[in-house]
Backbone as JSON Lines, residues from 0, in Angstrom:
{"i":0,"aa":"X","n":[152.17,97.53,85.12],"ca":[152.25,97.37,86.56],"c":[150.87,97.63,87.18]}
{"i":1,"aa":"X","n":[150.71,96.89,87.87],"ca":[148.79,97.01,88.94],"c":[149.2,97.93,89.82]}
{"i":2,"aa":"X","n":[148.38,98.52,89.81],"ca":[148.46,99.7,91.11],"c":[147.88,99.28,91.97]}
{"i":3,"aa":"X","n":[148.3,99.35,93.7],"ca":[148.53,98.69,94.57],"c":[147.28,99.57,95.6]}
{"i":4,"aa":"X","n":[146.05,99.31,95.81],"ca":[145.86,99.88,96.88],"c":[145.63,99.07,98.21]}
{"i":5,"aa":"X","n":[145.47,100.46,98.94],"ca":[145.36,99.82,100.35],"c":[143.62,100.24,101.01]}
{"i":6,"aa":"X","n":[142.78,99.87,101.72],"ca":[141.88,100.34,102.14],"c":[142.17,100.58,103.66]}
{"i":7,"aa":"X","n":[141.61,101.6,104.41],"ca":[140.95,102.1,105.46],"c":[139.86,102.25,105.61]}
{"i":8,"aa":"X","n":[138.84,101.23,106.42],"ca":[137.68,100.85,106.47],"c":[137.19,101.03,107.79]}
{"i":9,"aa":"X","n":[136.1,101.75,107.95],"ca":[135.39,102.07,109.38],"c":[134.7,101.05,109.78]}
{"i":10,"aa":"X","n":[134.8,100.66,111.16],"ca":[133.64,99.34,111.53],"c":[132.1,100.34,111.48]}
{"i":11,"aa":"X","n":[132.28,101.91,111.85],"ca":[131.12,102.21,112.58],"c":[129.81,102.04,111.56]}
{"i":12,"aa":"X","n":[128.83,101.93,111.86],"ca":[127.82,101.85,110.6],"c":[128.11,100.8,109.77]}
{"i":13,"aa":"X","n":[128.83,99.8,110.1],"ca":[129.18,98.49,110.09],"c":[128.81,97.66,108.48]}
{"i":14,"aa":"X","n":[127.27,97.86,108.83],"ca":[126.33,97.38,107.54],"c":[126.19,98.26,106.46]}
{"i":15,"aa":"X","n":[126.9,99.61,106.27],"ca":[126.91,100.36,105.54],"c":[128.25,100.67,104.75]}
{"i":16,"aa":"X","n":[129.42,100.31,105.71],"ca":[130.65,100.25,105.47],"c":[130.91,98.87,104.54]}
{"i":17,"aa":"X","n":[130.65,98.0,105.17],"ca":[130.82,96.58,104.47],"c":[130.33,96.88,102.98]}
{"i":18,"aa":"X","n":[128.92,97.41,102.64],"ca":[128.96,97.61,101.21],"c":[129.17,98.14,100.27]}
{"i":19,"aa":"X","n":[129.83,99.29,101.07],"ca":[131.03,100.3,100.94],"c":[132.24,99.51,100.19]}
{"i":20,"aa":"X","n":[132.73,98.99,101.12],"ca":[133.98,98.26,100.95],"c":[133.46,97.11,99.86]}
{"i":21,"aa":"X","n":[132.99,96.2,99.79],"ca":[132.79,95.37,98.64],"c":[132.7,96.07,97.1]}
{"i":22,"aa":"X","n":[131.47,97.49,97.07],"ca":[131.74,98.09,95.63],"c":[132.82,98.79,95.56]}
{"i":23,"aa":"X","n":[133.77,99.75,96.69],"ca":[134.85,99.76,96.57],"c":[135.92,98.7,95.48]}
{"i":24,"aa":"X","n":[135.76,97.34,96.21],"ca":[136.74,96.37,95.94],"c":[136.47,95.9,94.22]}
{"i":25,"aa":"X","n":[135.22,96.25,93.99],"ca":[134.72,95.68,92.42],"c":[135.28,96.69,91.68]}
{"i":26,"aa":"X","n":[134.99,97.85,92.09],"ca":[135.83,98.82,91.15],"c":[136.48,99.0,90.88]}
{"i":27,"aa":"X","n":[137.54,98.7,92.36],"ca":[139.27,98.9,91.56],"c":[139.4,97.34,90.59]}
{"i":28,"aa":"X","n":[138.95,96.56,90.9],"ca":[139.17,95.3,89.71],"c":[138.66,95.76,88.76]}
{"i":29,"aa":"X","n":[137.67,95.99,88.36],"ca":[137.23,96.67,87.07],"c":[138.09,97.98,86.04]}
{"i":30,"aa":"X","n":[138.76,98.5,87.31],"ca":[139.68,99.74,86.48],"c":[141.3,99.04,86.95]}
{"i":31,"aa":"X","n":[141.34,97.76,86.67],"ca":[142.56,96.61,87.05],"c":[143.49,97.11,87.99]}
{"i":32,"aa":"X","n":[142.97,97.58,89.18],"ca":[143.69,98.3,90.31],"c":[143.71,96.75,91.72]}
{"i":33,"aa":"X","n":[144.25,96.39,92.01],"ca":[144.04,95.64,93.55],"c":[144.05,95.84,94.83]}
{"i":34,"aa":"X","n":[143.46,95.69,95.06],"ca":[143.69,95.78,97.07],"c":[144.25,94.74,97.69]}
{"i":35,"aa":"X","n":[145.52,95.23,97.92],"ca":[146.43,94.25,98.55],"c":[146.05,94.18,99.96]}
{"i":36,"aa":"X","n":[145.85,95.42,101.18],"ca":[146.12,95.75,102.55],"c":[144.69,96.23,102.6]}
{"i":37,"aa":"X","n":[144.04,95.9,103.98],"ca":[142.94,96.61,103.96],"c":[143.26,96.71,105.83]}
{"i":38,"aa":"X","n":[142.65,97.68,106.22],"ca":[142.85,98.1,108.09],"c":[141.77,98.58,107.99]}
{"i":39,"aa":"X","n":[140.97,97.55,109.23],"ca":[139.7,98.28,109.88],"c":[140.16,99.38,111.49]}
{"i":40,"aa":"X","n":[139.09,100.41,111.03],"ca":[139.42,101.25,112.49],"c":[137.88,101.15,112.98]}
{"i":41,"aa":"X","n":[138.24,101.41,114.13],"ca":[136.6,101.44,114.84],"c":[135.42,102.67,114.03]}
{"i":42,"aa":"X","n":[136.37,103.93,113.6],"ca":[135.27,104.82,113.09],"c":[136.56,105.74,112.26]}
{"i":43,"aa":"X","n":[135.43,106.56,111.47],"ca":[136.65,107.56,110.62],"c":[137.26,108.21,111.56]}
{"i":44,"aa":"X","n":[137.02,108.61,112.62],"ca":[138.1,109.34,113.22],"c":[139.54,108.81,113.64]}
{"i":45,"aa":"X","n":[139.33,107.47,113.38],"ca":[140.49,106.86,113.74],"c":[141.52,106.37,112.63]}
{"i":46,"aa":"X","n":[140.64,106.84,111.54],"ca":[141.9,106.74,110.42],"c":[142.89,107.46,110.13]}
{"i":47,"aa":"X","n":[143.55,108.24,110.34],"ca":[144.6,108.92,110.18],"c":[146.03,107.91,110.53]}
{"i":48,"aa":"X","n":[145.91,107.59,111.54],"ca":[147.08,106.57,112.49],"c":[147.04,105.44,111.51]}
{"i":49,"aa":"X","n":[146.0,104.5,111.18],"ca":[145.65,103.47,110.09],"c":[146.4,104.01,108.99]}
{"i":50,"aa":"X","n":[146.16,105.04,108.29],"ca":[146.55,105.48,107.17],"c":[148.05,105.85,107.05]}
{"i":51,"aa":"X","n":[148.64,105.96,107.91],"ca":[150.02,106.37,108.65],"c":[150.85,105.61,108.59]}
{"i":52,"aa":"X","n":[150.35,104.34,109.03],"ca":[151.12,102.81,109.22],"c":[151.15,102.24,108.14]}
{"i":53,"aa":"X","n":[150.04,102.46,107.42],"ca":[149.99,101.51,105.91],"c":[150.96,102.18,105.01]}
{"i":54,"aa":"X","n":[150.92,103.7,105.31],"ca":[152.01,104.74,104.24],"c":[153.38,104.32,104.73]}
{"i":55,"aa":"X","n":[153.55,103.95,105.92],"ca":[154.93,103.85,106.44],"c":[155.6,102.95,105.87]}
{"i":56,"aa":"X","n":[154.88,101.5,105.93],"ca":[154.74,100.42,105.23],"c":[155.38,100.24,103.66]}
{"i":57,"aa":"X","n":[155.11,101.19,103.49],"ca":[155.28,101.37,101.63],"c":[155.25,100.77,100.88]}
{"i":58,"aa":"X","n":[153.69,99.62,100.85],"ca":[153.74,98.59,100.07],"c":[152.3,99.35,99.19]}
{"i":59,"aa":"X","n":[151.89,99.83,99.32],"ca":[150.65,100.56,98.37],"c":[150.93,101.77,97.79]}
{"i":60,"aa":"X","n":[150.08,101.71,96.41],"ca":[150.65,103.07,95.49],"c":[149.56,104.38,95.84]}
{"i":61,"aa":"X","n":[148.33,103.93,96.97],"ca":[147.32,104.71,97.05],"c":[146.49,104.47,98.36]}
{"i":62,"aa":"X","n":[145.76,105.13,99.33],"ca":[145.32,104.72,100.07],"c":[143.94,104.83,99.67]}
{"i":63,"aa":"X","n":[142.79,104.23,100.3],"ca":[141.1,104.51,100.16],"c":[140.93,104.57,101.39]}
{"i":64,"aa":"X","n":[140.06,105.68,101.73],"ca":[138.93,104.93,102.89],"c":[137.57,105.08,102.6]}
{"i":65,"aa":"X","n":[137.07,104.43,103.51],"ca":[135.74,104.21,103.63],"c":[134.87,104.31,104.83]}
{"i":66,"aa":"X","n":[133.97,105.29,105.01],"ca":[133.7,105.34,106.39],"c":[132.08,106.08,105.82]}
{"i":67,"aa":"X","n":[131.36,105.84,106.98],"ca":[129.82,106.84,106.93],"c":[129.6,107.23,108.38]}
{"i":68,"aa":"X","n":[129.43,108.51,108.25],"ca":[128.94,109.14,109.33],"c":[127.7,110.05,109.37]}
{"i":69,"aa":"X","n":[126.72,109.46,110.09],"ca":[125.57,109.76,110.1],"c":[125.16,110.59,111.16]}
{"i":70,"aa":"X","n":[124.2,111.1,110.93],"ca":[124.03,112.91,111.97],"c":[122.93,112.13,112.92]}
{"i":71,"aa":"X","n":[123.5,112.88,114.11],"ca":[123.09,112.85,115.39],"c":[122.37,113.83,115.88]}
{"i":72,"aa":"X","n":[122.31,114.07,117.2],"ca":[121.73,114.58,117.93],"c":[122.24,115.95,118.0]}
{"i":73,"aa":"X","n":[123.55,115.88,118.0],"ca":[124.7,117.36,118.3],"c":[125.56,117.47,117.04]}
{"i":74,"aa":"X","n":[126.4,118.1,116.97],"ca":[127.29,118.5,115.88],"c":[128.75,117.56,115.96]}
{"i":75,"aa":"X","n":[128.6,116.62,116.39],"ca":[129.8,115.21,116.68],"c":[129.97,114.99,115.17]}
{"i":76,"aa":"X","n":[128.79,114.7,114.53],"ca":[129.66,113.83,112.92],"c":[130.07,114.93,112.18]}
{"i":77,"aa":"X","n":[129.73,116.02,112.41],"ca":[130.56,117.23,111.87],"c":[132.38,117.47,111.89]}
{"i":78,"aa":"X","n":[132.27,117.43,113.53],"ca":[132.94,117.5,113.94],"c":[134.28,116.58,113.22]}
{"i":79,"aa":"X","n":[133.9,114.96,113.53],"ca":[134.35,113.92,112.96],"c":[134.74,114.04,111.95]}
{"i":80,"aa":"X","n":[134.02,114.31,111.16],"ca":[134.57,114.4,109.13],"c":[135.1,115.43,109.29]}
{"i":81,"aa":"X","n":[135.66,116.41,108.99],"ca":[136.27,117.78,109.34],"c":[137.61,117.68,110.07]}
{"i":82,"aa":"X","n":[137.56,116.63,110.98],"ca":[139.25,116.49,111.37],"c":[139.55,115.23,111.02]}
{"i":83,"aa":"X","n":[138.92,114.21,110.67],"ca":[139.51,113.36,109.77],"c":[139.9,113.66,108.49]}
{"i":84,"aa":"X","n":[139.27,114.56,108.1],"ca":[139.68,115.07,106.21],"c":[140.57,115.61,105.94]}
{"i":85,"aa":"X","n":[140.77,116.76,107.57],"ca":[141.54,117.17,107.24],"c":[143.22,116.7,107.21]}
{"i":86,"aa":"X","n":[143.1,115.81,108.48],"ca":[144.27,114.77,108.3],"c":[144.4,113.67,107.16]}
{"i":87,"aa":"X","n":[143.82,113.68,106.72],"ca":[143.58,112.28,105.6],"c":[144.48,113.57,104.48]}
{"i":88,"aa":"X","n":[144.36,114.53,104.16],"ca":[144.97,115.68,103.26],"c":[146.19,115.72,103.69]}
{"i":89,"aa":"X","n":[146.29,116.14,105.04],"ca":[147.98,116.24,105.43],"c":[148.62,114.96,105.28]}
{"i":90,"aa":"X","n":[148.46,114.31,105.34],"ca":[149.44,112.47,105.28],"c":[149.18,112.15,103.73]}
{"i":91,"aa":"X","n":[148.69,112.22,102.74],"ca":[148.76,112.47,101.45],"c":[149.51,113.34,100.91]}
{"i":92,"aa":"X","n":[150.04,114.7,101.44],"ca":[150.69,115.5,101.05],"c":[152.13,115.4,101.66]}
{"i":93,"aa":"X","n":[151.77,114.88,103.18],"ca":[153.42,114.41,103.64],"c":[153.61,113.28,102.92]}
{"i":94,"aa":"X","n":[153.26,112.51,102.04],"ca":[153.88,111.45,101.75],"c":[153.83,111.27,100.58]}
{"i":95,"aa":"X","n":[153.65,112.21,99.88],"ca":[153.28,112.35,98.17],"c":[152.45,111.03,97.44]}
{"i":96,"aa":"X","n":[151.51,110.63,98.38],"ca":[150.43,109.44,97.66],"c":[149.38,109.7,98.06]}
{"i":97,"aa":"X","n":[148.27,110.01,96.94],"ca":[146.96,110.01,96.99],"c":[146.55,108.96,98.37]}
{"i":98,"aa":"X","n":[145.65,109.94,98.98],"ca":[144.91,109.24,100.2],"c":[143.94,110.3,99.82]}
{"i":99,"aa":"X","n":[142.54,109.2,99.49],"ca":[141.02,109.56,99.0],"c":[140.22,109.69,99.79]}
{"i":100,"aa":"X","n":[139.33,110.29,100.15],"ca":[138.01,110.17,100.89],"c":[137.09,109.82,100.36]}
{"i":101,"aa":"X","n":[136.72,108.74,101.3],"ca":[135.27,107.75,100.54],"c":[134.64,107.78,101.9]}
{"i":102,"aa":"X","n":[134.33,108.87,102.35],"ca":[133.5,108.99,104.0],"c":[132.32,109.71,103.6]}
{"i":103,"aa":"X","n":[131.22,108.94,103.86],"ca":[129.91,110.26,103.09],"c":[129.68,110.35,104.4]}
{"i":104,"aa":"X","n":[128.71,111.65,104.41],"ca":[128.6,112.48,105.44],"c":[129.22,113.86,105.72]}
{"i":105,"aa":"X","n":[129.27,114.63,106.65],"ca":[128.38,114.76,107.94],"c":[126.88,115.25,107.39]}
{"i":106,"aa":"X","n":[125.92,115.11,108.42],"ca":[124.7,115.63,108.16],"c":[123.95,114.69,107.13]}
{"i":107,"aa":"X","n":[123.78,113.91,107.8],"ca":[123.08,112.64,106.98],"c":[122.16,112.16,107.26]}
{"i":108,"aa":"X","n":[121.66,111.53,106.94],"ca":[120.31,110.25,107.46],"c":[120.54,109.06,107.19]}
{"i":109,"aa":"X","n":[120.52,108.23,107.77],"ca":[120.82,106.55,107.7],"c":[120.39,106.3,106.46]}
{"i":110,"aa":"X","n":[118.82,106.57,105.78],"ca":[118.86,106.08,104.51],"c":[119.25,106.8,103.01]}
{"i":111,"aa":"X","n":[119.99,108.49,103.57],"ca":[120.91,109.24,102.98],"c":[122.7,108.54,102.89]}
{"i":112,"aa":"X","n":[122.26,107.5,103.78],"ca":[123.73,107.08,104.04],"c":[123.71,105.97,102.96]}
{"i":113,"aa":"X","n":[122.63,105.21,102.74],"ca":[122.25,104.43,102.15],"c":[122.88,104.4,100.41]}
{"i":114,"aa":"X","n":[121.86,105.4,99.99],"ca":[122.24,106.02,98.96],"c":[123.17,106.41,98.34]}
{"i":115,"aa":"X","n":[124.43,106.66,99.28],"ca":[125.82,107.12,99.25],"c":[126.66,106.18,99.07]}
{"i":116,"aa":"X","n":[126.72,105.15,98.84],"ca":[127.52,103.93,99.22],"c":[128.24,104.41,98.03]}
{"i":117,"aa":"X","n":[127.79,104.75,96.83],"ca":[128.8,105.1,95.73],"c":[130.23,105.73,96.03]}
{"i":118,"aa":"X","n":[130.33,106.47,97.02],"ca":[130.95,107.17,98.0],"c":[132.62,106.45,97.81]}
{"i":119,"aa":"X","n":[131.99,105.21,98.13],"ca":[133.67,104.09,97.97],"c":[134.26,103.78,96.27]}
{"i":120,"aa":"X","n":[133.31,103.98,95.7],"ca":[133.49,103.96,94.32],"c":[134.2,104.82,93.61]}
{"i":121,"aa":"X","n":[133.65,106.25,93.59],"ca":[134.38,107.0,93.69],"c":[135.17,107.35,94.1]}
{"i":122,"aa":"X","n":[135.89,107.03,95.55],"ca":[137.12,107.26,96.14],"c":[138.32,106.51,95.14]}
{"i":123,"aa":"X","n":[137.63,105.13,94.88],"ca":[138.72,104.09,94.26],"c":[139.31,104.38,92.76]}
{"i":124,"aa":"X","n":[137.98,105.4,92.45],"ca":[138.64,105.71,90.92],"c":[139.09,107.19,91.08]}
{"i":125,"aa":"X","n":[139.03,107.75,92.05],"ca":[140.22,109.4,92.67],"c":[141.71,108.68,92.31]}
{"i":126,"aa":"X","n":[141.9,107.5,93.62],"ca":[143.07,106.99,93.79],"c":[143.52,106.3,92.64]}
{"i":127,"aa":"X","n":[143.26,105.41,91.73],"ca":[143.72,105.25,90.5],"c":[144.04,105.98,89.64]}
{"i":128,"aa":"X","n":[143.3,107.26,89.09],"ca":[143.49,108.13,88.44],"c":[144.77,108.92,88.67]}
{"i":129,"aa":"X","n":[144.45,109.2,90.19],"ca":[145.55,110.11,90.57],"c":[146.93,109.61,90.23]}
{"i":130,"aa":"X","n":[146.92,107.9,91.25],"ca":[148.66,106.87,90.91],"c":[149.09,107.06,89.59]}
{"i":131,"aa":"X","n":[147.89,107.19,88.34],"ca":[148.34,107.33,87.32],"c":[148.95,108.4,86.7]}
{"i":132,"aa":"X","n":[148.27,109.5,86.73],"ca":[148.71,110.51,86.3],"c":[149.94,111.45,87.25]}
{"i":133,"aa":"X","n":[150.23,110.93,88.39],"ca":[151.41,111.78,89.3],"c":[152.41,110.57,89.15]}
{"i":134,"aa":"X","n":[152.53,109.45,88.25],"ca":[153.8,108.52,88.44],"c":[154.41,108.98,87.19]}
């Protein structure tokens, strides 16, 4: 049986997410996983609700996201990753299916963000591993 994922994909950082999401998508084919569902949100903070609907749904064995948040001026992308994570944990645990974090950041630099893109890669082989070994 293919294990079914779903992605949650940030628009923000747009050009960083997108290549996010593409080595994301190579990987789970490579470890013969698919991405059936994918939901863009405007930024990670808005994935939780995304991630909610797709779990409700119950057509995926795993969720991913993908998001970069890059440091600012004030303590905002802190802020951001920290209550997205921590909800991305609670709706994985209310719903007994791996939901991964593939959000690099907080405290970053655009070409620290760069570098990170592996970020989605690793999320995709959390969520496979995990479908596998908790079914």
């Amino acid at each position: 049986m293919t294990i079914q994922l779903g992605f949650v994909v940030s628009e923000f950082n747009r050009d960083l997410t997108y290549m996010m999401e593409i080595e994301g998508k190579e990987h789970a084919e490579f470890l013969g996983a698919e991405v059936t569902e994918t939901l863009y949100v405007p930024g990670a903070y808005d994935m939780p609700l995304a991630i909610k609907k797709m779990l409700d749904a119950g057509r995926v064995d795993a969720v991913v996201t993908i998001g970069c948040v890059i440091e600012g001026a004030t303590q905002h992308d802190e802020i951001v990753v920290q209550h997205a994570a921590r909800k991305i944990i609670d709706l994985s645990l209310e719903y007994g299916k791996p939901v991964t974090l593939g959000i690099s950041g907080p405290g970053m630099t655009r070409l620290e963000a760069h570098e990170r893109i592996d970020y989605a890669r690793r999320a995709v082989e959390s969520a496979v591993k995990l479908v596998q070994r908790l079914q």
